[in-house]
C-alpha positions in Angstrom: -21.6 -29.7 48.3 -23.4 -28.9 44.9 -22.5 -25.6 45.6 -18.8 -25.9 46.3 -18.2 -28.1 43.1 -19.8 -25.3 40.9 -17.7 -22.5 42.5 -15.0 -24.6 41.9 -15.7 -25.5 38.7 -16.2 -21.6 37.6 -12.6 -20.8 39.4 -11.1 -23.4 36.9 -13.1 -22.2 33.8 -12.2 -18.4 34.9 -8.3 -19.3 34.8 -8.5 -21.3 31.7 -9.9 -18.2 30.3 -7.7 -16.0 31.8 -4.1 -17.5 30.6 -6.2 -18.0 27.0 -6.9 -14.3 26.9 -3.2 -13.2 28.5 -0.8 -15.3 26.3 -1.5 -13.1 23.5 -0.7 -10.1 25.4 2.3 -11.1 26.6 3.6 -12.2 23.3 3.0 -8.4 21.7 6.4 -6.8 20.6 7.7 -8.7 23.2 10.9 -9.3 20.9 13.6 -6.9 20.7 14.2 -5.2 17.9 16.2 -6.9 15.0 20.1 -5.9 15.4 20.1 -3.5 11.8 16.5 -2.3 12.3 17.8 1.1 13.5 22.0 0.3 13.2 23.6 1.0 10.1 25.9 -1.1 8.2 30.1 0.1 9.0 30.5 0.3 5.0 29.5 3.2 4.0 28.3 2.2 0.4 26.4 -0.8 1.5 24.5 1.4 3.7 24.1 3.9 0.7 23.0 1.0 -1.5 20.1 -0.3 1.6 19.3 3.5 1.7 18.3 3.4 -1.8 16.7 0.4 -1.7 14.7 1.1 1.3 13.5 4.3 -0.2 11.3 2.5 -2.9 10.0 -0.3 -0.8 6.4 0.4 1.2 6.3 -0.3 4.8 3.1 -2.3 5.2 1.4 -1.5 8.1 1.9 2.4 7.8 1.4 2.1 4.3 2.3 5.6 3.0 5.4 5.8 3.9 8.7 3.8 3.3 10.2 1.1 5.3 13.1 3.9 5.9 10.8 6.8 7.4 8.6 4.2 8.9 8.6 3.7 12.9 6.6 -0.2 12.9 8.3 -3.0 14.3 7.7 -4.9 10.7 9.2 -1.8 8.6 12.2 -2.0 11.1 12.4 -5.7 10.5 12.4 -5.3 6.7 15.1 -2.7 7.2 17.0 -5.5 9.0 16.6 -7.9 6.2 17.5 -5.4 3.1 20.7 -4.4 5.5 21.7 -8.3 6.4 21.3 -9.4 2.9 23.1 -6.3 1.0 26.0 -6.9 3.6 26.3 -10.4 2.5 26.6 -9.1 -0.8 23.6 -9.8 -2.4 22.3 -7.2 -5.4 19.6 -4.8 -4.4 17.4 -6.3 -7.5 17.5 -9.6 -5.9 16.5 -8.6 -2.4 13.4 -6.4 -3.8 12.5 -9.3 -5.6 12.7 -11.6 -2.6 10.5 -8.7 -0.6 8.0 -9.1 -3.8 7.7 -12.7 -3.6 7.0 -12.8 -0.1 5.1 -9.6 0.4 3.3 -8.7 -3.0 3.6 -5.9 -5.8 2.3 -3.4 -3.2 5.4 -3.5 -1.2 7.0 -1.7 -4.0 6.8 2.0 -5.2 7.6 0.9 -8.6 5.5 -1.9 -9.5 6.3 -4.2 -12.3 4.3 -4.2 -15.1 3.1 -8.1 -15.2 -1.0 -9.1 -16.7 -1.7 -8.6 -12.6 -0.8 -5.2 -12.4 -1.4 -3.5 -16.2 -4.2 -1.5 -15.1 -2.3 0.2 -13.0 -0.6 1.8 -16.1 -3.8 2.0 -18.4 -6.1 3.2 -15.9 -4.8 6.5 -16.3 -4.4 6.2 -20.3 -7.8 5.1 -20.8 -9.6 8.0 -18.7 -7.6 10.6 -20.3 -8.9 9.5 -23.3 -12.2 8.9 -22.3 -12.5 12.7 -20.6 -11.3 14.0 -23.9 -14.2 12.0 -25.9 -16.8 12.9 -23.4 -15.2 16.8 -23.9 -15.0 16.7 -27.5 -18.9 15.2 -28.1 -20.0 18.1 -25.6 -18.3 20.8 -27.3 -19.6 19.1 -30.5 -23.2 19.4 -29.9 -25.0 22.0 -31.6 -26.7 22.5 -34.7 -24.3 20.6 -37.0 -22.5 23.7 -39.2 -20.5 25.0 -36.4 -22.5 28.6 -36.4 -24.9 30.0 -33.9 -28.8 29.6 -34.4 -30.2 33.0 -35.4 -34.0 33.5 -34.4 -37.0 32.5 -36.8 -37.8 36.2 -38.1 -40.4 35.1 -40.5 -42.2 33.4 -38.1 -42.2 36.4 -35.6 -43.3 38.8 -39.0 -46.1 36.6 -39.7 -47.6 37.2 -36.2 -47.7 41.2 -36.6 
């Protein structure tokens, strides 16, 4: 008896594992694609301007390339929100701004200079400058008038 109730038991605990463990499964990409995530917009100059725009935004999973070479579900869903919102006539400014706010500075190729991201732009500033002090005290050292050492002949005289 002892043993049937702990089979049984183990059964139960096995399929509440089991669904646990096969929701998420089932729920992966599951979605079809968003409707512009590979369709582009009839106007031709609205799909010109998304182009554009899509060019200088980062796809976030793939991470080097943009949201318009990228392949990833969320690139192709970010596609579908720049196209959706330029053919409802919003201004491409606005919509990378919208991306920004909800995504970060990194979803942009051309980040905006704000107290967050200003190393970005000095980094580079402040090692040049830095290599060219470190270069300039190397090529500095020396005996102080610029001229090569010439040997100590009176000491070598004294020696004969």
């Amino acid at each position: 008896m002892m043993a049937r109730a702990a089979s049984r038991r183990g059964a139960v605990v096995f399929a509440v594992f089991s669904l646990l463990l096969a929701s998420p499964a089932a729920a992966q990409d599951s979605l079809p694609p968003a409707p512009y995530a590979y369709k582009q917009l009839p106007n031709p100059d609205q799909e010109a301007r998304a182009q554009a725009l899509m060019e200088t935004l980062r796809c976030l999973k793939c991470q080097s390339q943009s949201i318009a070479d990228s392949d990833a579900p969320m690139a192709g869903d970010m596609r579908h929100q720049v196209r959706t919102r330029i053919a409802a006539g919003e201004d491409p400014e606005e919509i990378r701004q919208w991306l920004i706010e909800r995504y970060g500075d990194y979803v942009s190729y051309t980040p905006q200079l704000r107290p967050m991201t200003w190393p970005l732009f000095a980094a580079p500033a402040a090692f040049l400058v830095l290599a060219a002090l470190l270069l300039r005290k190397r090529f500095r050292r020396g005996n102080g008038d610029g001229g090569v050492d010439e040997p100590d002949v009176e000491g070598l005289e004294d020696n004969a």
